[in-house]
N, C-alpha and C positions, 0 to 999 in steps of 0.2 A: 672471257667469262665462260663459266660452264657451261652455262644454260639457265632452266628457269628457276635454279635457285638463286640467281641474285635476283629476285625479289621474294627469297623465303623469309627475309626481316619486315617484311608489310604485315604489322598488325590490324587486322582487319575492325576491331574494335574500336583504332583507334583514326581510323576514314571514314566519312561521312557524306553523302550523296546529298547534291539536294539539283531541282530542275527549276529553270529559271525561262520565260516567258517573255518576249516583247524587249530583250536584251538589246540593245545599238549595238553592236559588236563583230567582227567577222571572226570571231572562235567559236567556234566548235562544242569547244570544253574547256574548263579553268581549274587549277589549284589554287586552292590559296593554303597556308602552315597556319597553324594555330602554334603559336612559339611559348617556349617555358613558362613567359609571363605570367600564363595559365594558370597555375603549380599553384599561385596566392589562392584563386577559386576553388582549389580542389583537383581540377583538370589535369588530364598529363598533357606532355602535346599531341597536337594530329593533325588531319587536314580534311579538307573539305575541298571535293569535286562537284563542281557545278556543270551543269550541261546543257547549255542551251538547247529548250526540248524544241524546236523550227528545225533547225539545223541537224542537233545529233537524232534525232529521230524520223529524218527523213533517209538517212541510211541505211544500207544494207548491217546485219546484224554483224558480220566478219569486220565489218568498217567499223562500227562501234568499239566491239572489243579491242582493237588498236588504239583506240582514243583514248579507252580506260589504259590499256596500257604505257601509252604517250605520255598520262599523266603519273600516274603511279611512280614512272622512273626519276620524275623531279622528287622525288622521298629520300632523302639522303641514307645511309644507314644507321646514322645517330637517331632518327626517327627524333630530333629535335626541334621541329616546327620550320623550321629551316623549307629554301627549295633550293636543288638543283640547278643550274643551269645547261640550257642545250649541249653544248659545248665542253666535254667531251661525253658528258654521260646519254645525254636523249638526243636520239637519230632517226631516221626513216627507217634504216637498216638495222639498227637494232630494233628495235619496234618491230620490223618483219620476221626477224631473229626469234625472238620469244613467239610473238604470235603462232608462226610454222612448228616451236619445241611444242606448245599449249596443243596444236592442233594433232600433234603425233601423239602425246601420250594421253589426249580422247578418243583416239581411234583406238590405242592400245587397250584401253580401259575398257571402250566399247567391245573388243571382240574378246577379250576375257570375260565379261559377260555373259555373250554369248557362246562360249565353250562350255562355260560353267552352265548355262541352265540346260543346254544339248545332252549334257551328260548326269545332268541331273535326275 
């Protein structure tokens, strides 16, 4: 895969965050798809990331944004409410993968910034 554009098909409109409290669970974080079915209601499909806030918010901010990413990669690219499974597409190592691309081109971005107001 290239890099981080295989997740340039994540509609962000159509992800949805929500934090959940007092959860029995030893995850971290969850997907779930919103599937076609929708479509009767009006809806497209999407999905909705839950995060358990105990757990994801006892981590470090770098930890997090893996998590978000972990989840994201179960999004198929039909973006049809559908999920992923681990095997072969979500990995530790792809997860490191993106996260390290993300983390280059904020540094990139960061120091173009500041060339541009140096010379401003």
């Amino acid at each position: 895969m290239a890099g981080l554009e295989e997740l340039s098909y994540i509609d962000p409109s159509r992800i949805h965050c929500v934090k959940s409290t007092g959860a029995k669970t030893r995850a971290i974080a969850r997907i779930y798809g919103l599937p076609g079915a929708w479509i009767a209601a009006g809806l497209k499909p999407g999905y909705v990331i839950e995060v358990i806030a105990e757990r994801f918010y006892s981590l470090p901010p770098e930890e997090r944004v893996k998590i978000i990413i972990h989840e994201l990669l179960h999004v198929p690219r039909t973006f049809s409410g559908a999920l992923r499974p681990h095997n072969p597409y979500v990995s530790d190592a792809r997860v490191e993968r993106l996260y390290r691309l993300a983390q280059k081109r904020l540094a990139i971005a960061e120091r173009a910034r500041e060339l541009w107001q140096a010379n401003s």
